[in-house]
C-alpha positions as CSV (number, residue, x, y, z in Angstrom):
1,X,-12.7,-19.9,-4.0
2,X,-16.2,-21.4,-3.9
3,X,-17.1,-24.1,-1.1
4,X,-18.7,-26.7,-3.0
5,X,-18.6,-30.4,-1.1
6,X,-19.3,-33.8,-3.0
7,X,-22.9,-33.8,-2.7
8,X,-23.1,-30.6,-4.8
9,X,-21.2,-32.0,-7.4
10,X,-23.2,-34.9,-7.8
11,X,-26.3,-32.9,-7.7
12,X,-24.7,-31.0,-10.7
13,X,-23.7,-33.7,-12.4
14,X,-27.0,-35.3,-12.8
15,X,-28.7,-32.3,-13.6
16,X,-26.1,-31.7,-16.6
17,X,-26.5,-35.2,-17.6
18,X,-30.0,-35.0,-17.8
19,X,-30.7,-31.9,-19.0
20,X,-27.3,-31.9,-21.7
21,X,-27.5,-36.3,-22.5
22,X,-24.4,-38.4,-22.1
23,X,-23.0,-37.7,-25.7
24,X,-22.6,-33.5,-25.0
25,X,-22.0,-33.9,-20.7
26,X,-18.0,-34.3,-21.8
27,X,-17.3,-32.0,-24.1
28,X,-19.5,-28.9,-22.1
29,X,-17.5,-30.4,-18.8
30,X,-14.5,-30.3,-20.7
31,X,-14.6,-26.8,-21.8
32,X,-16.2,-25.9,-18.5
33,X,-13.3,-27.0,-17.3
34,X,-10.8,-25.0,-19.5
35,X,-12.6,-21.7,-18.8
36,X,-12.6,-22.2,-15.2
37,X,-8.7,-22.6,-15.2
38,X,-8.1,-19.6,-17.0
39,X,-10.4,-17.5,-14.7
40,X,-8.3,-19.1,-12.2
41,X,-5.0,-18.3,-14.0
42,X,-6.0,-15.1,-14.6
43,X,-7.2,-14.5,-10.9
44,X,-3.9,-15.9,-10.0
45,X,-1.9,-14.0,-12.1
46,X,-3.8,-10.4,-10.9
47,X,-3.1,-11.6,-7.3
48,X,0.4,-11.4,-8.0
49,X,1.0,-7.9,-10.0
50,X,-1.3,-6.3,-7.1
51,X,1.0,-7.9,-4.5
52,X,4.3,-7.1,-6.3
53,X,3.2,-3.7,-6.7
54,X,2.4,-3.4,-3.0
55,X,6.0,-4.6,-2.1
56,X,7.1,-2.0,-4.6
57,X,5.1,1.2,-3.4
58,X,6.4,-0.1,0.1
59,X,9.8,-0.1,-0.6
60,X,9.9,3.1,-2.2
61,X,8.2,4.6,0.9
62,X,11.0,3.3,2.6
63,X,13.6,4.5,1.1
64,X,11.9,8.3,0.8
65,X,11.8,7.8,4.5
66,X,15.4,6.9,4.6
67,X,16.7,9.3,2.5
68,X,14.5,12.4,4.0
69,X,16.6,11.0,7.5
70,X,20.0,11.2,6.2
71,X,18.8,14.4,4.5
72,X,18.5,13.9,1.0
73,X,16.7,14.8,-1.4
74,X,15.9,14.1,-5.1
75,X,17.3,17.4,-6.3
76,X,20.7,17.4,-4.6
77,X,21.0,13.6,-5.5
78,X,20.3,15.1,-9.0
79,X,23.1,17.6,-8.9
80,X,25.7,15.1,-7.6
81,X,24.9,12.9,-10.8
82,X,25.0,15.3,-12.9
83,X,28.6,16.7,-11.9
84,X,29.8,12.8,-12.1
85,X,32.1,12.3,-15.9
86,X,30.4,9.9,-18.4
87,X,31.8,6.5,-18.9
88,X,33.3,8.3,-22.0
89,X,34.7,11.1,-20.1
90,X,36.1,8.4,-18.0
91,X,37.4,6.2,-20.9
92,X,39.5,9.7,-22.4
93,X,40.6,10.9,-19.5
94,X,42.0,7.5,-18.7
95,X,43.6,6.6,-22.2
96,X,47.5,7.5,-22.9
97,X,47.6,9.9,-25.5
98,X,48.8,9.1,-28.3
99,X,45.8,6.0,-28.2
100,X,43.0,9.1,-28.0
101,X,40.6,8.9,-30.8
102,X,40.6,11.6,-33.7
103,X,38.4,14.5,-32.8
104,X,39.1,14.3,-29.2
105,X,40.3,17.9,-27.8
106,X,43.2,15.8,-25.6
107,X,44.4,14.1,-29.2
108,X,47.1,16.3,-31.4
109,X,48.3,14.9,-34.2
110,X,51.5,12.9,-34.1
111,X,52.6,13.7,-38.0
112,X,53.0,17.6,-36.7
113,X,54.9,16.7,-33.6
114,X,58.4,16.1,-34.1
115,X,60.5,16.0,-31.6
116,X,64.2,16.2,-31.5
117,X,65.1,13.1,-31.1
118,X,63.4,12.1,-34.0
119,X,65.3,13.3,-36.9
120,X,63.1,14.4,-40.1
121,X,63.3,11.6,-43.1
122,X,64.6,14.2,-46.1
123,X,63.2,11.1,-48.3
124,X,59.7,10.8,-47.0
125,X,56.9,13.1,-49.3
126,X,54.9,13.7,-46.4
């Protein structure tokens, strides 16, 4: 960041110690000190979001470029989700029938079906 050799330092040093006295010099170098390594961290930490957004823009360049060469585009990619079932969809269509939830246009309900096999229970007050 800044190219400051040993001599500077020093020179620094005796100005702040002469100019601030011995009993202030540590506290003003230590918070000196702390503000410089949050400018740092904070440097640091910009560095990084500009990078990772530069990886990110060029990735997504790529893969426009990819697509427009197989010949896709963002609307026909948008028609093929949207014919695609929902997990729910997925989940019914999947399920036995007689397990379907109630409200489900598949489900009927299983008290109104009787079949012959299963004779009617004369005692039950259904």
């Amino acid at each position: 960041m800044f190219d400051i050799g040993f001599a500077e330092l020093t020179l620094i040093f005796i100005i702040g110690l002469v100019v601030l006295g011995p009993e202030r010099l540590p506290t003003v170098a230590r918070t000196l000190g702390h503000w410089i390594g949050r400018a740092r961290s904070t440097f640091n930490h910009l560095k990084n979001e500009l990078e990772r957004e530069a990886v990110t823009q060029d990735m997504q360049e790529r893969m426009e470029k990819q697509m427009r060469q197989m010949g896709l585009d963002e609307d026909s990619i948008r028609e093929a989700k949207d014919s695609l079932l929902s997990p729910e969809q997925i989940a019914r269509s999947r399920a036995p029938r007689n397990e379907q939830a109630p409200g489900d246009t598949l489900n009927t309900n299983n008290a109104d079906q009787r079949t012959n096999d299963q004779p009617q229970d004369s005692t039950r007050n259904d």
